[in-house]
C-alpha positions in Angstrom: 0.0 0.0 0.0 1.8 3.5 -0.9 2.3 6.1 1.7 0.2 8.4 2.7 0.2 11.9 5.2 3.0 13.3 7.2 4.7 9.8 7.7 5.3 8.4 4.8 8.9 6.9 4.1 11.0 6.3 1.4 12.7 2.7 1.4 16.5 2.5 1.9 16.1 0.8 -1.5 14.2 3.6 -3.0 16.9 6.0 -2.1 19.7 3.8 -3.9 17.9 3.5 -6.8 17.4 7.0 -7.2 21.2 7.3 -7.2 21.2 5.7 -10.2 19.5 8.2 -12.1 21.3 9.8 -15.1 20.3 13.4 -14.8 20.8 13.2 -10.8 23.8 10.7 -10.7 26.8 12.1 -8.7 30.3 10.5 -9.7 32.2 8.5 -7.5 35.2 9.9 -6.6 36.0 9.8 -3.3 38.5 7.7 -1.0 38.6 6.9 2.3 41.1 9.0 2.9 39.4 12.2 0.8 37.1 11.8 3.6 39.3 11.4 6.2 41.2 15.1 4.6 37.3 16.4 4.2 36.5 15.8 8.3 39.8 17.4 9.1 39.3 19.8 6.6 36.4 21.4 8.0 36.9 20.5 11.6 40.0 22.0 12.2 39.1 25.3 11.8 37.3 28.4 14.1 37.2 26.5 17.0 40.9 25.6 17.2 42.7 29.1 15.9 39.6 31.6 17.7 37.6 30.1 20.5 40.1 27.5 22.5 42.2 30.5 24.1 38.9 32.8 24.7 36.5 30.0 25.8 39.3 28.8 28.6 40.0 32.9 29.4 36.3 33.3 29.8 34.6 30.1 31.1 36.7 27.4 31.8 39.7 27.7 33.0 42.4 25.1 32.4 39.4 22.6 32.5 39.0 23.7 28.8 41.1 20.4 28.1 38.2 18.3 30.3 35.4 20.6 27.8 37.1 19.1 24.4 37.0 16.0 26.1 33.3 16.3 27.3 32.5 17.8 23.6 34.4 14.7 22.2 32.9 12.0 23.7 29.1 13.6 22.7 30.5 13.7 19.0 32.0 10.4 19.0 29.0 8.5 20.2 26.8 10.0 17.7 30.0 9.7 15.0 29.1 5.5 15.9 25.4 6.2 14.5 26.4 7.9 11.3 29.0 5.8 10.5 26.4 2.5 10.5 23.6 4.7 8.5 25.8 6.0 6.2 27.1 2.2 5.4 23.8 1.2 5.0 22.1 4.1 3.1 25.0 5.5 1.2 22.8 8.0 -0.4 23.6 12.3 -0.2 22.0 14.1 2.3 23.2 12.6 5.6 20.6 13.5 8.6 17.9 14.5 6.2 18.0 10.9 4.0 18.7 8.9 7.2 15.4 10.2 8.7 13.1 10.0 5.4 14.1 6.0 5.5 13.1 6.0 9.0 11.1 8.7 11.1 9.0 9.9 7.4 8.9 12.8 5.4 7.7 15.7 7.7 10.3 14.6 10.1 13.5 14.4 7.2 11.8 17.8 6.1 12.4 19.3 9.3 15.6 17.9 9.7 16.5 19.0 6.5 15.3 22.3 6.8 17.5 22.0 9.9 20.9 21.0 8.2 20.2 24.2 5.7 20.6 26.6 9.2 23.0 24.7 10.6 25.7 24.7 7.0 24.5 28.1 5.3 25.0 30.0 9.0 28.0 28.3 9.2 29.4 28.7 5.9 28.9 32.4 6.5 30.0 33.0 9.8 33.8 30.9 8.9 33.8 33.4 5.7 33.5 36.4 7.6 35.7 34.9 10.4 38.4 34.1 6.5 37.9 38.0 5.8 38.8 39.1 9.4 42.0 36.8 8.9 42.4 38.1 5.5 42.9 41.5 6.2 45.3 40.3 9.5 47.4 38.9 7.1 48.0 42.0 4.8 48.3 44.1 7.9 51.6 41.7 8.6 53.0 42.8 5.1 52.9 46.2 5.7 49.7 47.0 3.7 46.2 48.5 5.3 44.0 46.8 3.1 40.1 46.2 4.8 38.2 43.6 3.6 34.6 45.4 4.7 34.0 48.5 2.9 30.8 51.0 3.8 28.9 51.6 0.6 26.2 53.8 1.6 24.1 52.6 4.5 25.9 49.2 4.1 29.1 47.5 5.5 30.1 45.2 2.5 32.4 42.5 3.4 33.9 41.7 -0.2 36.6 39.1 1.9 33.6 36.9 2.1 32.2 37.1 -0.9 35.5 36.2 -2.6 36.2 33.3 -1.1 32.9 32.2 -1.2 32.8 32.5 -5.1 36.0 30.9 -5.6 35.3 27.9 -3.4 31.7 27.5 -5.0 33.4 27.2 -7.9 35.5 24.6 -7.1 32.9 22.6 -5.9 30.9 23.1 -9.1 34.0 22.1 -11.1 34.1 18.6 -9.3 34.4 17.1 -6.0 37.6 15.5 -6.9 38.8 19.0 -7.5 37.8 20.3 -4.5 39.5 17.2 -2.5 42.8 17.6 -3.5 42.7 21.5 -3.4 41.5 20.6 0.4 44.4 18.3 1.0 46.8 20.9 -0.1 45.2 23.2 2.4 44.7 20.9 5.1 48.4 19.8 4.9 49.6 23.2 6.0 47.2 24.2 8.9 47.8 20.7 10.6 51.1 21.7 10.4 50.7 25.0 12.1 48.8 23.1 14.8 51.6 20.5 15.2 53.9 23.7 14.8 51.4 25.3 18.0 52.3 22.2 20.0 56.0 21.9 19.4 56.5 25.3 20.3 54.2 25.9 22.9 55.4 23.0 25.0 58.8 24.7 25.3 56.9 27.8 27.3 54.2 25.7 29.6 54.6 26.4 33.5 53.1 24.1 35.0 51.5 26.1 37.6 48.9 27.7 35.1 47.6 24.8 35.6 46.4 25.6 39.1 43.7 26.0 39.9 42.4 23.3 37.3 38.8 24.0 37.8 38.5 27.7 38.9 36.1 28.5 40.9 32.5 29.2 40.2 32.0 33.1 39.1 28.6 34.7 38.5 28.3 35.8 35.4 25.7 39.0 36.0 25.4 40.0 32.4 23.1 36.5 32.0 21.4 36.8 35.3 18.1 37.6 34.2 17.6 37.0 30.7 17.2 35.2 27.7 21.1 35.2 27.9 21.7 32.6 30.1 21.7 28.7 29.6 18.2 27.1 29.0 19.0 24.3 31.9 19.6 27.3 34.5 16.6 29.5 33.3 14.3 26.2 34.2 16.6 25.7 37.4 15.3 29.0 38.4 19.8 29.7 39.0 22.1 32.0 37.4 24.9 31.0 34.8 28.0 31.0 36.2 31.6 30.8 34.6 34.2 28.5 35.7 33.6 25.7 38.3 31.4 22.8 37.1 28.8 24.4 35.4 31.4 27.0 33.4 33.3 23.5 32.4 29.8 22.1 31.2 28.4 25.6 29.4 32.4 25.7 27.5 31.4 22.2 26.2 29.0 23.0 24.9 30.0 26.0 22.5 33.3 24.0 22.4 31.0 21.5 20.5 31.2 24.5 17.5 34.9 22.9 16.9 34.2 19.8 16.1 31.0 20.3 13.6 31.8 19.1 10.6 32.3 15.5 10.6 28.9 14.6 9.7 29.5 16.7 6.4 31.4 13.4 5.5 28.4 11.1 5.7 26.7 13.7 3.0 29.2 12.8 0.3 28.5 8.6 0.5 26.7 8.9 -2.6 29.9 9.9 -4.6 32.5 7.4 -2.2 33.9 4.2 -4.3 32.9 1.2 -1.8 30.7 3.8 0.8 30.1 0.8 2.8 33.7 0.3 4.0 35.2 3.9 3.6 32.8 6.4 5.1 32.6 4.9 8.5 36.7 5.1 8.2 36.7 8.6 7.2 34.0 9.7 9.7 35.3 7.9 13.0 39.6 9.0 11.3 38.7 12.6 11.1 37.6 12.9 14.4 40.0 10.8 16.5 42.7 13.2 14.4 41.0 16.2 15.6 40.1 15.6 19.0 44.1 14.8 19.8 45.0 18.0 18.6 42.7 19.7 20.0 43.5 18.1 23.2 47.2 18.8 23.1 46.5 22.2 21.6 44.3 23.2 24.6 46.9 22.0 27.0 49.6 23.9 25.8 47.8 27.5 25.4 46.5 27.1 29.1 49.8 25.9 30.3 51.7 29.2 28.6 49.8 31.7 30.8 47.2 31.8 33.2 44.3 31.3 32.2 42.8 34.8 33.4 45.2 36.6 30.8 43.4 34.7 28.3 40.3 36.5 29.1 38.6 38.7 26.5 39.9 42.6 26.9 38.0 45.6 27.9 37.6 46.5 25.0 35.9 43.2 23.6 39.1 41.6 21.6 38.9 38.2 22.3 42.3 36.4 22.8 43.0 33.5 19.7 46.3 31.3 19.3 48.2 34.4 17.8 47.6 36.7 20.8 48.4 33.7 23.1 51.9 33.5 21.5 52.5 37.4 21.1 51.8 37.6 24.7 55.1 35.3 25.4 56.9 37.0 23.1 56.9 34.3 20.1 56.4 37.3 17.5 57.4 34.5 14.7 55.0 32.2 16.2 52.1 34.0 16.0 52.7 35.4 12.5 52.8 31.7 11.3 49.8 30.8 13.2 47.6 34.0 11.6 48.8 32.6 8.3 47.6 29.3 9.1 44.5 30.3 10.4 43.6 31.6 7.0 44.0 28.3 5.2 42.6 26.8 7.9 39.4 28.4 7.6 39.4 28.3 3.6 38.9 24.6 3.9 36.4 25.0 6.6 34.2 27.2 4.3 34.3 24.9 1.4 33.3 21.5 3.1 30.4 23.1 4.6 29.4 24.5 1.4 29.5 21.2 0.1 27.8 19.6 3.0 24.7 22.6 2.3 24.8 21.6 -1.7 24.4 17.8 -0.7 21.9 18.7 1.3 19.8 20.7 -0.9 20.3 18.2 -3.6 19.4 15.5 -1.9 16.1 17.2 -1.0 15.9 18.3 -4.3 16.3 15.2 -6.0 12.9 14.2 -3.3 10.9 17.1 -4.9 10.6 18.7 -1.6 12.8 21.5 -3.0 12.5 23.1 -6.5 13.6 19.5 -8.8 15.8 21.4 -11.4 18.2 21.5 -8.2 18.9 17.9 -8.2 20.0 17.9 -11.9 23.8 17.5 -12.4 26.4 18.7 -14.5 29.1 17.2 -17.3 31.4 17.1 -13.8 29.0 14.9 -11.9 27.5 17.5 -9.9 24.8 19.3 -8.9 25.7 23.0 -10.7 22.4 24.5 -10.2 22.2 23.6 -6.2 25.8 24.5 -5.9 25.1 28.1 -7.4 22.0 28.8 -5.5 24.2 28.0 -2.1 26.5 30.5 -3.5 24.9 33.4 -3.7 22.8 32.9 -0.2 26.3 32.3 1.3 27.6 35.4 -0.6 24.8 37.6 0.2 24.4 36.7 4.0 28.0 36.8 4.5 28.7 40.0 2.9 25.8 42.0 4.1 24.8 41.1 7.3 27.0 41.0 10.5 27.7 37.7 12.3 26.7 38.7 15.6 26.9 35.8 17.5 25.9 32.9 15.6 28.0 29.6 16.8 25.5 28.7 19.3 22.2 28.9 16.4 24.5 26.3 14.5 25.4 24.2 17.4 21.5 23.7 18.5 20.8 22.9 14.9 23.6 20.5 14.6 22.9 18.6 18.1 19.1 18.3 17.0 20.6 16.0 14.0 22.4 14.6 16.0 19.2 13.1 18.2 17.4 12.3 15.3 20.3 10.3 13.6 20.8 8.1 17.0 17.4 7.3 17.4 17.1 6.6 13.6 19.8 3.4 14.1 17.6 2.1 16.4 14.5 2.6 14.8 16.3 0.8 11.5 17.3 -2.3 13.7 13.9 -3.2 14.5 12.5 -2.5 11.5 14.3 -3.1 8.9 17.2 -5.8 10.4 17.7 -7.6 7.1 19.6 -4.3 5.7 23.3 -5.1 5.0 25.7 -2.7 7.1 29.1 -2.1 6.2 29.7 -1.1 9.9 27.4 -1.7 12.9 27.5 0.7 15.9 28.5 -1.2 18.7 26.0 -1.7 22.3 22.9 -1.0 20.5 20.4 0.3 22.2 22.8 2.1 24.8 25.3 3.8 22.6 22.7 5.8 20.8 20.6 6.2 24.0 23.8 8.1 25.8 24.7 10.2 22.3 21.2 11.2 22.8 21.7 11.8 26.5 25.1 13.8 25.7 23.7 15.9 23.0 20.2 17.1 24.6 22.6 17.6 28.0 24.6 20.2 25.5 21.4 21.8 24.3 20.2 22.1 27.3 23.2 24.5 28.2 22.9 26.6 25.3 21.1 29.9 26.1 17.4 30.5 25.9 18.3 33.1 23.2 19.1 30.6 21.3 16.4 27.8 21.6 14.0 30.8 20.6 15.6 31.5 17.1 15.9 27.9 16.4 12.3 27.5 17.7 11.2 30.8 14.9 13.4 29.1 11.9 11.3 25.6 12.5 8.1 27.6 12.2 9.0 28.8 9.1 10.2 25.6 8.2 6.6 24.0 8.8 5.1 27.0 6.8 7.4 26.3 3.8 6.3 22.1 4.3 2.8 22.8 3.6 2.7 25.4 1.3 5.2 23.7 -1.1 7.1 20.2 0.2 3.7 18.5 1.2 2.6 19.0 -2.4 5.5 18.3 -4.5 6.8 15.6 -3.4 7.9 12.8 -5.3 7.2 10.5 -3.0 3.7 11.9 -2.7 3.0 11.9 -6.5 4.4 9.0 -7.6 3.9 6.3 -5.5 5.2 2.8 -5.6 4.2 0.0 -3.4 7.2 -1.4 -3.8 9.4 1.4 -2.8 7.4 2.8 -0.3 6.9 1.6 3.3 4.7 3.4 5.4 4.7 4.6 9.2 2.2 3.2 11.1 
């Protein structure tokens, strides 16, 4: 019998067959390790060159190390989901496909509407951040370039919309392209990381290390508003930095460094033998990441106390650089600037990969406009990848970032849920499905990524839950007025593709 109302699903087998599809058909390209370069690629990024020095300055402490960890273990155990749906429904669109085969279309709708917050927000926020860097980088040459300029009432950030272009079109030009252009890149920031390490071990003093877990500090700007953490508003308490809850708060923006590695599970549809290499590239990019960022953390709170890591008066947040000027390591911190800007070039072009994937893949389902999901002579989708463009361009180069990590973190940790209680939901019902890897201690391993990942949103602030809570509205809206009606599914049904929800 074909599906019918919110809940319909598409079949696992469905969603292969559709990758056979001439107009739609992505080329396989991609190796285990062009994965494993993509995770690292896009994870290494922001959160490693910005936020590890102002996070620990500002909430954490020293215990910033015990943060990564926390923020870690969350990603890993949800790492263990993707990897097994990804082997098992090697199709584009990561969260979004893994829930149409399992939770129906209204719930991959939202969760795709999800992933297109979570990437495009992203993608603009690391461009801005590239610009920032950008114009650092000139200013270390002796030339006062800016990369925002005012053009009437308007502050036009043409850093962003550079980079932006130049990376879409990479990734219009072929993924295969864009892999090798990202191991290039990735190849020297890991190097200024390991370079970070080296150095930075020479200057540690052991007593920064003391008090590991500061103290608990009220933080009164978050007292009484929508400012503070979701879990204290309901606790009736105030935020507080450092102590437990400081340590518990920094994981969760921490969790900002490590997004990314589920971009990896959207690119199964063009992987040669997705089965065995995804789960490798997935579960390699992050056990890569999380050691540097481990040792990286270590050294910058072991070269000064951690209150002189603390954002300034005047609202300059301390990064890497500023953490090795302060000690004198002029050379250092030039380096490290440098590498900051490749880093974040790769970051920005995985995650506008991860946002064309995405809007193919819902595309391709008729729940977005269908002349998306048609390729190109490069194995492609051109049309999607264009579209992502100029959002990307135009939000990044006109509006400010503000402060946006935590809008992407919510959106991310909400795929996150859905994706660990989709393994489950896949085992009972469809346990005949071959896996190329299985996620070990099922039920409990996805019950505690669930656990860890609501725990993190809970911690994120009210502010926050509200915007995501206006942007699923909308979501809904758009559903009804255009998804519900167009989709494929919907319109051409086939009982022998189709399984439906209860």
């Amino acid at each position: 019998m074909p599906g019918s109302g919110l809940w319909r699903t598409k079949s696992v087998e469905q969603s292969i067959a559709d990758t056979d599809e001439p107009d739609t058909k992505l080329r396989k390209d991609l190796t285990a390790w062009d994965l494993t370069v993509f995770g690292v690629a896009v994870v290494i990024g922001a959160g490693i060159f910005t936020v590890t020095a102002s996070t620990a300055g500002n909430i954490a402490g020293p215990a910033v190390v015990l943060a990564f960890v926390i923020s870690a273990i969350a990603c890993g155990l949800a790492a263990l989901c993707y990897a097994e749906f990804a082997s098992t429904v090697p199709v584009a669109g990561s969260a979004y496909t893994f829930s149409y085969a399992t939770f129906g279309e209204f719930v991959a709708w939202i969760i795709g509407w999800d992933l297109i917050l979570e990437f495009a927000l992203a993608a603009a926020v690391v461009a801005k951040g590239w610009s920032a860097y950008l114009s650092q980088v000139f200013s270390l040459f002796g030339m006062n370039v800016p990369t925002v300029v005012q053009i009437g009432s308007v502050e036009f950030d043409w850093g962003t919309v550079l980079i932006v272009l130049v990376l879409g079109t990479l990734l219009a030009l072929g993924t295969k392209l864009s892999s090798r252009f990202s191991q290039v890149i990735t190849a020297i920031k890991v190097a200024v990381v390991l370079l970070v390490i080296v150095v930075g071990i020479g200057y540690i003093n052991s007593a920064n290390y003391t008090p590991f877990i500061p103290p608990s500090v009220p933080n009164a700007s978050s007292a009484s508003s929508l400012d503070q953490s979701l879990f204290s508003l309901i606790a009736g308490g105030q935020s507080s930095n450092f102590g437990i809850f400081g340590l518990l708060a920094a994981a969760s923006i921490l969790f900002f460094a490590f997004i990314g590695f589920d971009i990896v599970a959207t690119t199964a549809e063009e992987t040669r033998n997705p089965q065995r290499n995804v789960p490798r590239g997935i579960l390699g990019s992050l056990a890569i990441v999380t050691v540097l960022y481990i040792a990286v953390s270590l050294v910058v709170t072991g070269m000064e106390p951690y209150t002189k890591l603390a954002t300034g008066a005047d609202g300059t947040k301390k990064t890497l650089a500023t953490a090795f000027a302060d000690v004198g390591v002029d050379w250092a911190a030039t380096i490290i600037a440098i590498g900051a800007l490749a880093g974040l070039t790769t970051v920005v072009m995985v995650l506008l990969l991860g946002q064309t994937r995405v809007l193919f893949a819902m595309s391709r389902d008729g729940l977005m406009p269908k002349a998306l999901a048609k390729t190109g002579k490069h194995g492609t989708p051109v049309r999607a990848t264009w579209v992502v463009i100029v959002v990307v361009a135009i939000a990044g180069g006109i509006f400010p970032s503000g402060k946006l990590e935590e809008m992407v973190n919510v959106g991310t940790l909400f795929a996150f849920v859905l994706v660990s209680a989709g393994v489950v939901v896949l085992r009972k019902t469809r346990p005949d499905l071959p896996r190329g890897f299985r996620t070990p201690l099922v039920p409990l391993v996805p019950i505690l990524a669930i656990l860890a990942c609501v725990w993190l949103m809970l911690n994120l602030t009210a502010l926050t839950w509200v915007r995501f809570a206006v942007w699923m509205v909308i979501g809904v809206v758009v559903y009804f007025l255009y998804g519900a009606r167009k989709s494929t599914l919907r319109n051409t049904p086939q009982a022998d593709s189709v399984e439906t929800k209860g």
